[in-house]
C-alpha positions, 0 to 999 in steps of 0.5 A: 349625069346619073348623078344629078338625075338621081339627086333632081328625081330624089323620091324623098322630095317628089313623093310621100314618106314610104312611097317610091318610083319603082312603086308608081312604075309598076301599077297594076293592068289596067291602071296607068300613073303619070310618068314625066316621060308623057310631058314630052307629047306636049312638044308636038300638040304644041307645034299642032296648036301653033299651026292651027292658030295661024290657019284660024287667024287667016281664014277665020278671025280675019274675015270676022274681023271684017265683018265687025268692019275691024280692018287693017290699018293702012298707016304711013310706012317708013322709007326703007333705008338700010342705016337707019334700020340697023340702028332702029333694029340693032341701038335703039328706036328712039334715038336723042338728039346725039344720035340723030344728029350724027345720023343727019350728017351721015345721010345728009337728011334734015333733022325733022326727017330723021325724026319723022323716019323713025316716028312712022317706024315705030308706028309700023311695029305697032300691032294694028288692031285688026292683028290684035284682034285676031289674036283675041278672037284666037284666045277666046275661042281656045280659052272658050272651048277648053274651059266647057271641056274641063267643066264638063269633064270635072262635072263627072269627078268625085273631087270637084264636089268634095275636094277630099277625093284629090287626096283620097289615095294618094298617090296612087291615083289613076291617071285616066284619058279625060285628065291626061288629055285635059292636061296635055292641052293646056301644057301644050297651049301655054308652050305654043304661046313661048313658041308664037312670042319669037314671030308675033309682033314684039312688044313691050312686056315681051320678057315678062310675059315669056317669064309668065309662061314658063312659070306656068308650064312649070307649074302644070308640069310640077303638079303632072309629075307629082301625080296632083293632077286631080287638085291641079285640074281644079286650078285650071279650071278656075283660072280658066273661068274668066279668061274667055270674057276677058277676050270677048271684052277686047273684041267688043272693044275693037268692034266699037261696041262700047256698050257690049264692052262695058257689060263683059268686063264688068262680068270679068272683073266680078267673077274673077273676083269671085274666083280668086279671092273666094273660090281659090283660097276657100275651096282650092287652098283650104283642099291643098293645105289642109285636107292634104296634110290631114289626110297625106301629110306634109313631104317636101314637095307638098311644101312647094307647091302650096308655097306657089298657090300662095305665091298666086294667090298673093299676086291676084291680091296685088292686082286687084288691089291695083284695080281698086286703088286706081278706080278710087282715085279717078273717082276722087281727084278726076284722072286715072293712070293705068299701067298694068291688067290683072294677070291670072294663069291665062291673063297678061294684058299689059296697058299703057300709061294713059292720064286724062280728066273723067267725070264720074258717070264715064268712069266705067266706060273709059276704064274698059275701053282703055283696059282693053285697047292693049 
């Protein structure tokens, strides 16, 4: 076991040519360097932010939610009845015609009841939209108040005006409570988000998102232990710039305000071009390939993270990309196919295959209000 601790804390790979662990353990009073032990806080705050989502989505978000007249669907539910829940829950959802059959026989129910059982089922699984946006409501107000805080935490720090401070003394930098708190938060939030997949309502892109969100708290966790905290801090908050409006957009459009909708999501997909396609790559890369190795050097760590940034940024081409492809030819042939929404580091609103005729002039407001009805 001290084997493999030794070969995965390897200082050869974490840290910088004639830098050591013994180095950055014993820094001097006063002065505190991240240590991987610290990640560990984020188990607890997570369970905290857990809890505290369920506390706001029943006493907060769901009287807003009233009050926008967004209410609980009251849907046909299927009669209970123990064979065909098992086979709902254990074989499939949408059993041929094989299957039902076999089922019809077994409980001596007509076809078309089976049938009809298992189509109100599958509906009842749905979210409703007053659930949906109690989850959007939560996700705004978070990504909201994180991002004022991170805005105005960086506002006080060299590196956000000259992205050269991330590298200036490095790695020997200090680690101070406003960037350990910033931090901790947001590795925190994105594990109480693997935590709330097992007991929200499943849905379709279930295991992606789970893979999303594991990436992305080895991606915090990475740049914690490497002490790349400061660059790091910048990505967040980019990425974190957009997110809000995006929520906001969905409750807009679960309110009906179709308008309103329209104007925030049009206010996302501008600034979230302006952040990943001129501010990530200009700014943040520009600051991660360049400035790093001029001032630092390239060490193998270096190497890996600039290759998931470049990841990343490869991903928001993908998406925007698919966003234009999929205006362009609505726009000329008159039908639309939406799969899937752009996904950042906070974004992963998955859509469904949706094909109809659009005029032109409705264009914009059919594609927001699909875009957001996820």
């Amino acid at each position: 076991m001290s084997a493999l601790s030794a070969w995965f804390w390897n200082e050869r790979f974490w840290l910088p040519h004639n830098v050591t662990w013994a180095d950055m353990a014993d820094p001097a009073p006063g002065v505190e360097y991240p240590k991987a032990r610290h990640l560990l806080t984020a188990f607890p705050l997570a369970l905290g932010i857990f809890a505290g989502r369920k506390l706001f989505e029943r006493f907060i978000a769901s009287t807003c939610a009233q009050r926008l007249h967004i209410r609980e669907s009251v849907g046909r539910r299927a009669q209970p009845n123990a064979v065909l829940e098992k086979v709902f829950t254990s074989i499939t959802k949408n059993p041929d015609s094989r299957h039902v059959d076999g089922l019809s026989k077994q409980l001596d129910w007509e076809v078309q009841k089976i049938q009809r059982w298992f189509r109100h089922r599958r509906i009842q699984e749905k979210a409703s939209t007053h659930t949906k946006s109690c989850e959007s409501m939560w996700r705004f107000t978070f990504y909201l108040v994180i991002f004022i805080y991170g805005f105005h935490f960086l506002w006080q720090c060299p590196w956000l005006w000259d992205t050269r401070h991330c590298w200036y003394g490095y790695p020997y930098q200090v680690m101070t409570p406003g960037l350990y708190h910033y931090y901790m938060i947001e590795l925190a939030f994105y594990w109480s988000l693997m935590f709330s997949q097992f007991t929200d309502i499943k849905r379709k892109d279930f295991r992606i998102m789970f893979i999303h969100h594991l990436a992305v708290v080895c991606l915090i966790s990475f740049s914690y232990v490497n002490n790349m905290t400061r660059v790091g801090s910048l990505v967040l908050l980019v990425h974190d710039s957009s997110d809000f409006l995006l929520e906001a957009a969905k409750l807009a459009n679960y309110a009906k305000y179709q308008r309103l909708c329209d104007f925030l999501f049009i206010t996302f997909s501008v600034l979230f071009f302006i952040t990943r396609f001129i501010i990530h790559p200009l700014w943040l890369l520009n600051s991660t390939l360049f400035e790093s190795w001029a001032i630092v050097g390239p060490y193998p760590s270096w190497w890996l993270f600039n290759f998931l940034l470049l990841v990343l940024q490869v991903l928001h081409i993908f998406w925007f990309y698919f966003i234009a492809h999929v205006a362009v030819k609505a726009m000329m042939h008159g039908k639309t196919q939406f799969v899937s929404s752009p996904s950042g580091m906070g974004e992963g609103t998955y859509l469904s295959v949706c094909l109809c005729p659009l005029r032109p002039p409705l264009l914009l407001s059919h594609f927001s209000s699909l875009a957001l009805s996820a």
